[in-house]
Each structure stands twice: as structure tokens, then as C-alpha cells.
N, C-alpha and C positions, 0 to 999 in steps of 0.2 A: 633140582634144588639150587637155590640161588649161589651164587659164589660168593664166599667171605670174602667178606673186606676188610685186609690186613694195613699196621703203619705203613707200610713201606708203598702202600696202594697211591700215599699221599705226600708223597714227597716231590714231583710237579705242583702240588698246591700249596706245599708247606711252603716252600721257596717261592712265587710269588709273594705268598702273605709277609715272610719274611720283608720282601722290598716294596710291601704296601704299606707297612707299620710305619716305612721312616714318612707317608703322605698324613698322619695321623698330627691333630693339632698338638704341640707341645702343650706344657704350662707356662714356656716364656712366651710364645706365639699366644695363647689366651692373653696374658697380660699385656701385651701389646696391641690386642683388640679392647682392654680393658683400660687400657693409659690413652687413648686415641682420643684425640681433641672432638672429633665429630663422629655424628655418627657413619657418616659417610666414608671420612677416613678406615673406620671400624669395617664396610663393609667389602672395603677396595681390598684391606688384609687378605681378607678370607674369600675374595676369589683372586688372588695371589696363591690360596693354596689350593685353585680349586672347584669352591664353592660358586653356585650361581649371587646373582646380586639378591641377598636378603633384605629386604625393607621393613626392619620395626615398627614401624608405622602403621605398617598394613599385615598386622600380626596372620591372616588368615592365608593372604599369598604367602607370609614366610614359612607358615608351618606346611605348605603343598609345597613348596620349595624343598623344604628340608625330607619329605614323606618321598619325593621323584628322586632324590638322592640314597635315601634310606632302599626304595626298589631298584634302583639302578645297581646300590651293592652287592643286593640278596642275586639278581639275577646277572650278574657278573660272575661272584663264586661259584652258584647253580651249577654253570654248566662246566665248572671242575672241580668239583665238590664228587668224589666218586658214591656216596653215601648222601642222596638228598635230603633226610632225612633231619640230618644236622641242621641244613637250612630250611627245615619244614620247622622247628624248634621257635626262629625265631618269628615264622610267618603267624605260627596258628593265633596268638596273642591278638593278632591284627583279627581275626576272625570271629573270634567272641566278642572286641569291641564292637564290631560292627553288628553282631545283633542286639547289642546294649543298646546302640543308636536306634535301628530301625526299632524295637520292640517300645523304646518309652517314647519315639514320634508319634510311630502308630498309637498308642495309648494317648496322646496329647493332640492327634491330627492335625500332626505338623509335619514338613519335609526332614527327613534327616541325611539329606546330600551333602550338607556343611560338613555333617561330622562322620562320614566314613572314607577309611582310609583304604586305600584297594590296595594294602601290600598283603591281605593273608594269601593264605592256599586255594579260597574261594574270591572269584571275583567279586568284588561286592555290589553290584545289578544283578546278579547271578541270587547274590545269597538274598537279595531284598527280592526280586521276583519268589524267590523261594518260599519267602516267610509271607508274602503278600497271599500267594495260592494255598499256602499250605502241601502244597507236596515237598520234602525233604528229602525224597530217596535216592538224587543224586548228590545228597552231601556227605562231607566225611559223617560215618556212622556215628563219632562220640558228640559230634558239634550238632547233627538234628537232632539228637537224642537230648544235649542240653538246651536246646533253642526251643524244643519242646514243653520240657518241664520249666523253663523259665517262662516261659507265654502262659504257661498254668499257673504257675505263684503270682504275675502279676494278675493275670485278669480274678484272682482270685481274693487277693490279699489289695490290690492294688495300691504296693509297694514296691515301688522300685527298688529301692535299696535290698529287698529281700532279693529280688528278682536277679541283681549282681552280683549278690552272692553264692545264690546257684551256677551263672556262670563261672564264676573265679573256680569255683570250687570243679566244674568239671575240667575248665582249660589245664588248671593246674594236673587234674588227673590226666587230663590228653598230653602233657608234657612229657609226666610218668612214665607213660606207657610206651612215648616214642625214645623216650632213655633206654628204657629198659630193653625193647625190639630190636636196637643197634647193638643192646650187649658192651655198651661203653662206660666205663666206673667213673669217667671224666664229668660227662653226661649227667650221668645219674647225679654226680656230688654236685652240679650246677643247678640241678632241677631243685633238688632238696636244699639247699643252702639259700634260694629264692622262698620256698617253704616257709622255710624257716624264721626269715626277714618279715614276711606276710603275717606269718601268727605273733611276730613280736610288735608287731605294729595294731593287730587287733587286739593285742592284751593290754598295750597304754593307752588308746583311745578308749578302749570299753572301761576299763578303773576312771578315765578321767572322767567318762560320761556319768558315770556312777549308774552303770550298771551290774546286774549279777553274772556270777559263772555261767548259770544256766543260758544266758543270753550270750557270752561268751564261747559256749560250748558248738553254738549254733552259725559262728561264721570261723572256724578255724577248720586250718584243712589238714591232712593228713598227708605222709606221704615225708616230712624233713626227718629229721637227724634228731630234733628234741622232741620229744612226744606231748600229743597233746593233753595227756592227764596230766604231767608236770606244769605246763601251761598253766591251765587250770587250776592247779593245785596254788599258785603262784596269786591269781585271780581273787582265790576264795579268800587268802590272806591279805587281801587290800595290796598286793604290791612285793609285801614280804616275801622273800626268797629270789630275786631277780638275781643277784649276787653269785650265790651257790647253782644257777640253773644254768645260767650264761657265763659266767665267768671261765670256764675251761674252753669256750668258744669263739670263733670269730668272730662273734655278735655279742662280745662281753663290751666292748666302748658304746656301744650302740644302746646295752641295755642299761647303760650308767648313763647316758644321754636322758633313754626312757626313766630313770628314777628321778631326776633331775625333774623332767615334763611332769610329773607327777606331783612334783612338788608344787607345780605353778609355774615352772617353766617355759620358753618356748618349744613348738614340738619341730620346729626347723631343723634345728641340726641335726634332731635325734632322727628324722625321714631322711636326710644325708648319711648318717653314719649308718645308718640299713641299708641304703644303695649301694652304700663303699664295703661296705662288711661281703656282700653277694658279686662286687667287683674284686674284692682283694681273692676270693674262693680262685679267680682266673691266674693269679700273679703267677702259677708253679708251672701256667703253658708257658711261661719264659726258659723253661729251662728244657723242655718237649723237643728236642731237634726236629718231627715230624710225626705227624698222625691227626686227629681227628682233631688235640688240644688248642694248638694255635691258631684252626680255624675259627672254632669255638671262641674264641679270646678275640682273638679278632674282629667278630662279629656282635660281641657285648661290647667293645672298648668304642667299636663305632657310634654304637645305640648312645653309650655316653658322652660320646662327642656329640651328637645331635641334641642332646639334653642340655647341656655345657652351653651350644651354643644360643640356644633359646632362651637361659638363664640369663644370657652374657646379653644380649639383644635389647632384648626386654625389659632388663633389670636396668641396663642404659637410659632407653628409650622413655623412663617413668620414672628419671633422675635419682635411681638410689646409689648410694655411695659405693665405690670401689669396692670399700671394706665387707661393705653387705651382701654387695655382689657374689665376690671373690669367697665370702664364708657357705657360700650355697653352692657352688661348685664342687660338682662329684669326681672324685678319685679317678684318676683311670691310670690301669698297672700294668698295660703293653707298653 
């Protein structure tokens, strides 16, 4: 029987992360990339903290840029991470996009090397060999098992959008499941709190698209804190009830963002206040002296920083204002 892994397993890692948080971009360090005369000034900042030389320009280098940083993290913690599993959390996400890619090239017989990103748990030559041959049985069990039934909806339906949703809906269950395996309530409440964000985000697009519940019912996933008949019930109402559903929750500004979009509003900020609402779930590893929490935190606050800095870049680089900028910037609560 395997040995449990207790807080106290993680107190070597917890104190690293402790003295990795203070390497973490501030808000006054963004705005100092965001008040910079050039962009070159802008990029000199940020390997000042760090970072390789990002060129907006050449948006395709900067996001393999930012992707060799993003695995450089994962496998930096790895290997003191006593529980890989935590770090399996933020890989596997990389691994269903990556049959996203290959599965609508394939369908379009076109290359999709551009867009895979080799940070999951499978390498992704690995997973394109795989889906090329058709043998899957050295993959994780839940991910050939969704790579399968997604290659069946598309070649069937030939819909990709459907085809996405079948993945979402199992990564989301492969997240579950590796919550649930660690036995960690931290975990779990990160897993479902992203859940959660997901289905509030397919209940304002599908009202705005003016579609039905039924159609509704067919891309939410299971598994958060709000259930999906409330969902729905919310849906069949045109919108009514968003209020009383969300309002006792983390995701109550988020869904006042969402009635706002409903209106005619933009859906910009209301996709910001869903990212912030699934980042603020982390704010209470600040208070976690050591365990599984701050790694966790840690590791989403990065993900936001790399997001942060591709808004900040980019949003530069295509002359939008400060102010625009700066309103699209996601929270981050380490």
C-alpha cells in the first residue's frame, strides 16, 4: 500500500514556493510594462524579472516562449512536488487540447504542429503518432477513451464544436477524478469552482445565441458546486434567476457581469470575472502555512501571469489603450 502523503510531507516545497511568490509579476510591475514608452522597453522589464525576450510581433515565438516557461515550471516543482499528481492537474488540460489540434487538422488535412503544445502528461508526437495509428493503449485510460469518442462525434456529426465538447467534458472528468484520488478537499473545491465558471459561461452564450435548454443541457458538465438542473432551470427562464442561483457565490459578480451581456452588453469582462471568481477560490492558500494549498496557488497564479502577460503584449502591440488593456487583466490572489 502506497504511503500517505500528509501536510507536513510538504513543507520543503511549501517554503520554496513561499520564496517563489515574491519572483511572481506584481500589479505595479504590470503597469510598468503597461506605462512603457516602447515596446522594447516593455520587454527589457520582463526579463529584468526573468522572462526570455518576448517579441509581439512575432505573436507565435512569444506564445512558445511563454509555453518553455510554463514547462520549465511544471517540471521544476515535479520533482518536489511529493504528490505528482497535483502537477498532473495542471498538465492534463495541455492534452486534450492537443487532440483538439490534431483531430480538426486531421479532418481539414492540414499540419497541426503550430498548435500543439507539449506541456501535458503525454508528449504530443507521442499522442499524434497515437491518433495517426489508432492504437491508444498506451495512453492515459480516460484521454484514449475521450480521443476516441471525440473522433466518433466528429467523423460523424462533422462538427467540431461538438467534437469539443466531448473533450471538455471528459478533461473536466479526468480533473475530478485525479481530485478526488489525492483525497484533497482543496483540490476538489478548485476542480468544481472551474466547473462551475464553465457552465456559467455556457448558460450566457447559449441565451445570447438564442438557444434552448435542450441545447444547453448538451454542453454542461457535471461535477461543480451548482447543479446543472438549476442551470437550466435558469436557461428555460430566458436568464431569470441568475440572481437567487449565484448570488450566495463566488461567481455572483461574474453572473451580474453575465446579465449585463445579456442585455447587449460586452461579454469581455463577464470572461474576466469567471477567471477571477475560479482565481479568488485560491486567495485562502494564503493563509495555508504548508500542504498541498500553496502549491496549488502557486501554480494557477502562474498560469495567470502567463495570460496577463499575453493580454499586456498583444493588447500593446495592436495599439489598444491602457485603460482597455488594463480592464482585461485577470486577478491574481498570491
Amino acid at each position: 500500500m502506497a504511503k500517505k502523503i500528509k501536510d507536513t510531507d510538504y513543507l520543503a516545497v511549501s517554503a520554496r514556493i513561499r520564496a517563489m511568490e515574491n519572483g511572481l509579476l506584481t500589479r505595479e510591475r504590470m503597469e510598468q510594462v503597461l506605462d512603457a514608452r516602447t515596446d522594447e522597453e516593455a520587454v527589457k522589464i520582463l526579463q529584468e524579472c526573468g522572462y526570455p525576450e518576448l517579441d509581439p510581433t512575432h505573436p507565435e515565438a512569444m506564445d512558445a516562449a511563454l509555453s518553455a516557461a510554463r514547462e520549465a515550471t511544471l517540471a521544476d516543482l515535479a520533482d518536489s512536488a511529493p504528490d505528482p499528481r497535483y502537477i498532473d492537474i495542471f498538465k492534463l488540460k495541455y492534452d486534450y487540447h492537443n487532440v483538439k489540434a490534431i483531430l480538426k487538422a486531421e479532418a481539414m488535412g492540414t499540419d497541426p504542429s503550430r498548435m500543439l503544445m507539449d506541456m501535458g502528461r503525454v508528449p504530443a508526437e507521442t499522442l499524434r503518432e497515437a491518433l495517426r495509428t489508432g492504437v491508444l493503449t498506451d495512453l492515459p485510460v480516460r484521454l484514449a477513451a475521450a480521443a476516441a469518442e471525440a473522433r466518433e462525434v466528429l467523423d460523424t456529426t462533422r462538427d467540431p464544436q461538438l467534437s469539443d465538447i466531448v473533450l471538455d467534458r471528459w478533461c473536466y472528468q479526468d480533473m475530478d477524478d485525479v481530485a478526488e484520488a489525492t483525497g484533497s478537499a482543496f483540490l476538489h473545491g478548485y476542480v468544481k469552482a472551474q466547473i462551475d465558471a464553465a457552465n456559467l459561461r455556457s448558460l450566457i452564450r447559449t441565451i445570447r445565441m438564442g438557444k434552448n435548454a435542450d441545447f444547453l443541457r448538451g454542453v454542461l458538465f457535471s461535477g461543480g458546486d451548482i447543479g446543472t438542473g438549476a442551470v437550466l432551470k435558469i436557461a428555460a427562464n430566458g436568464g431569470q434567476g441568475l440572481a437567487e442561483v449565484y448570488g450566495p457565490t463566488r461567481l455572483q459578480e461574474a453572473a451580474e457581469a453575465g446579465a449585463e451581456a445579456l442585455r447587449g452588453g460586452p461579454l469581455t469582462e463577464f470572461e474576466k470575472l469567471c477567471d477571477d471568481a475560479v482565481g479568488g477560490y485560491l486567495a485562502d492558500a494564503q493563509f495555508v502555512p504548508f500542504g498541498e494549498a500553496p502549491l496549488l496557488a502557486y501554480l494557477a497564479a502562474r498560469e495567470t501571469e502567463y495570460t496577463n502577460l499575453r493580454i499586456l503584449l498583444l493588447g500593446r502591440s495592436t495599439g489598444l489603450s491602457a485603460d482597455v488593456i488594463r480592464s482585461r487583466l485577470r486577478a491574481s490572489f498570491v
